[in-house]
C-alpha positions in Angstrom: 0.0 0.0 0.0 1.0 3.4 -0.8 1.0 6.4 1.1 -2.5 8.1 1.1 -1.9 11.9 -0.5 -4.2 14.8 0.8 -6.3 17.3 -0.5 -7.3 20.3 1.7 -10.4 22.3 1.2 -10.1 24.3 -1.4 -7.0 22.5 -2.7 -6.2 19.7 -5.5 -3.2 17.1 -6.0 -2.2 14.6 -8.2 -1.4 11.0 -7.6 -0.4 7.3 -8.8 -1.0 3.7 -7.8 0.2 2.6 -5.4 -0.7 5.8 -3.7 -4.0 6.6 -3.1 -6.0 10.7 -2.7 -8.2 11.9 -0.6 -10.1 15.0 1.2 -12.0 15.6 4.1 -15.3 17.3 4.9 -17.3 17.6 2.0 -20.6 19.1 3.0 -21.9 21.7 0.0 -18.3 21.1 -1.7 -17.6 18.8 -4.7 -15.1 16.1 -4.5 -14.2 15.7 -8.4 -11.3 13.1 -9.4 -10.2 12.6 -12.5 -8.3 9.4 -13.8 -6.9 7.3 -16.1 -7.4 3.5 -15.9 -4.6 2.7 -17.6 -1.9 4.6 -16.3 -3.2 4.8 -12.6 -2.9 8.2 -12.7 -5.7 10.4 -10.7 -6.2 13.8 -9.5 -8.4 15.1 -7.1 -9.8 18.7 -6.6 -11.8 19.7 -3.7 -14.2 22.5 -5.3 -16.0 25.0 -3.0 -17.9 27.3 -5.1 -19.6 27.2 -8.8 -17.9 30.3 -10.5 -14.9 31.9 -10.2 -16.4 34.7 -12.5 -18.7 35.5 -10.1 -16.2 37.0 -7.6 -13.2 39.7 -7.8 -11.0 38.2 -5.7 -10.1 34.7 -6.5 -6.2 34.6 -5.6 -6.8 30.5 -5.1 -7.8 28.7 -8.3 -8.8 25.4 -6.6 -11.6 27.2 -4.5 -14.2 27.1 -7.9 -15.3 24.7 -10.2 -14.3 25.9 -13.4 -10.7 27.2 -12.3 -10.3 24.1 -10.5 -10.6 21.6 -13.0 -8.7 23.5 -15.4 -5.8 23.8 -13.0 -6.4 20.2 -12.6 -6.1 19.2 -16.2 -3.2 21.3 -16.5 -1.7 19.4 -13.9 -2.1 15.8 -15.3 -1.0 17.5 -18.7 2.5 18.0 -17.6 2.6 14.6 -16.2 1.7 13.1 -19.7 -2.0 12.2 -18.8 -4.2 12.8 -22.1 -7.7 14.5 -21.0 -8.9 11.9 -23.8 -7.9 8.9 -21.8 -9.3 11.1 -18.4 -13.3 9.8 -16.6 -14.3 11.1 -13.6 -15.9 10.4 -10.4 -17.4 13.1 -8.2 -18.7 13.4 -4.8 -20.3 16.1 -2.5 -22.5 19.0 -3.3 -25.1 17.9 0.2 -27.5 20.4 0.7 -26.1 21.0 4.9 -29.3 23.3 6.1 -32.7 21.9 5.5 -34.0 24.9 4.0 -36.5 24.5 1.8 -35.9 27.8 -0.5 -35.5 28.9 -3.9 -32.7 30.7 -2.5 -29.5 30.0 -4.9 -27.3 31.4 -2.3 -28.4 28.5 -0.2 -28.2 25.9 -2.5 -24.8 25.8 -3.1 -24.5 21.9 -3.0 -26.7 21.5 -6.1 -24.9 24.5 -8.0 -21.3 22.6 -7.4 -23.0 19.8 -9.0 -24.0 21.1 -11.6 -21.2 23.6 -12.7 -19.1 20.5 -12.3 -20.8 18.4 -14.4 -21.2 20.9 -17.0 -17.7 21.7 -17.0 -16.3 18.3 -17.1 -19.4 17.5 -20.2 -17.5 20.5 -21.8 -14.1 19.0 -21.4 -15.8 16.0 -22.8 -15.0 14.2 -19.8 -17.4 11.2 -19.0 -18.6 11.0 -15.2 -18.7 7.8 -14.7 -20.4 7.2 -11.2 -21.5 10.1 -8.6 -22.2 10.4 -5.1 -24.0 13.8 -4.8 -26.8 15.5 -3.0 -28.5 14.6 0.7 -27.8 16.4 3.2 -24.4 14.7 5.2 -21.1 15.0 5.0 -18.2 13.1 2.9 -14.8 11.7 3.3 -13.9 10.6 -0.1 -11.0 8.3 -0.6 -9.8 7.3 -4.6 -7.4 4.7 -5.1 -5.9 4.6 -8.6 -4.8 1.0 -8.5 -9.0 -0.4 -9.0 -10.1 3.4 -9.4 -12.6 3.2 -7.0 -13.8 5.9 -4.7 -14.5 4.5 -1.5 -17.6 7.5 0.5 -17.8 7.8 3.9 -20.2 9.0 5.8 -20.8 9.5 9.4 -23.7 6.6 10.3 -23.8 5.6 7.1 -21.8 2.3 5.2 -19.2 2.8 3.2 -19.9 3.0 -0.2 -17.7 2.3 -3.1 -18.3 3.8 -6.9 
């Protein structure tokens, strides 16, 4: 076993077999990794907020979904990974108040989702199994040897996609 490589809030990393990625927390954020099966290579990005447009001072790329998967990609790039070979797996995006509103501000959950799926559909990388949504917290753990994602939950099993 490899040593286990990890990714703050707001933060992304790279990784491959027999090391393995992971990040802690993820209430409203998105866990996205993105991997190649045939290489064992992964990254991992731990995305906070939708839009980077949206706000003047973005000093830390890794904090929005589309910076963050660009950086991301970027990253890989240099280490020879094709974004044609790349699938990912994402993770997060819980809605952590139960209010029911039509508030966007307070749907932040659901708006990572979906800027990261859009992004990643405009990348034309596939998602190839998801854990989003409810309202509890993730630890995600990716290990690029069997490219699973193992989610953990506090009182819940461990699920693997």
């Amino acid at each position: 076993m490899g040593n286990m490589i990890k990714v703050g809030m707001a933060d992304l990393n790279t990784c491959k077999a027999p090391d393995a990625i992971t990040t802690l927390g993820l209430g409203s954020c998105i866990g996205v990794v993105l991997y190649d099966a045939r290489t064992k290579a992964c990254g991992m990005v731990h995305v906070m907020l939708p839009d980077s447009t949206q706000i003047k001072t973005h000093d830390n790329p890794a904090k929005f979904a589309d910076t963050g998967i660009k950086e991301l990609l970027d990253l890989l790039s240099k280490q020879g990974i094709m974004k044609s070979s790349l699938q990912a797996k994402i993770a997060g995006g819980a809605q952590m108040f139960a209010f029911n509103t039509g508030n966007d501000l307070l749907r932040v959950g659901q708006r990572n989702a979906e800027a990261v799926r859009k992004i990643l559909k405009d990348y034309g990388i596939r998602v190839v199994a998801e854990d989003c949504g409810e309202n509890y917290g993730r630890t995600i753990e990716f290990y690029p040897e069997t490219s699973e994602l193992y989610i953990k939950a506090i009182g819940k099993p461990l699920k693997i996609i």
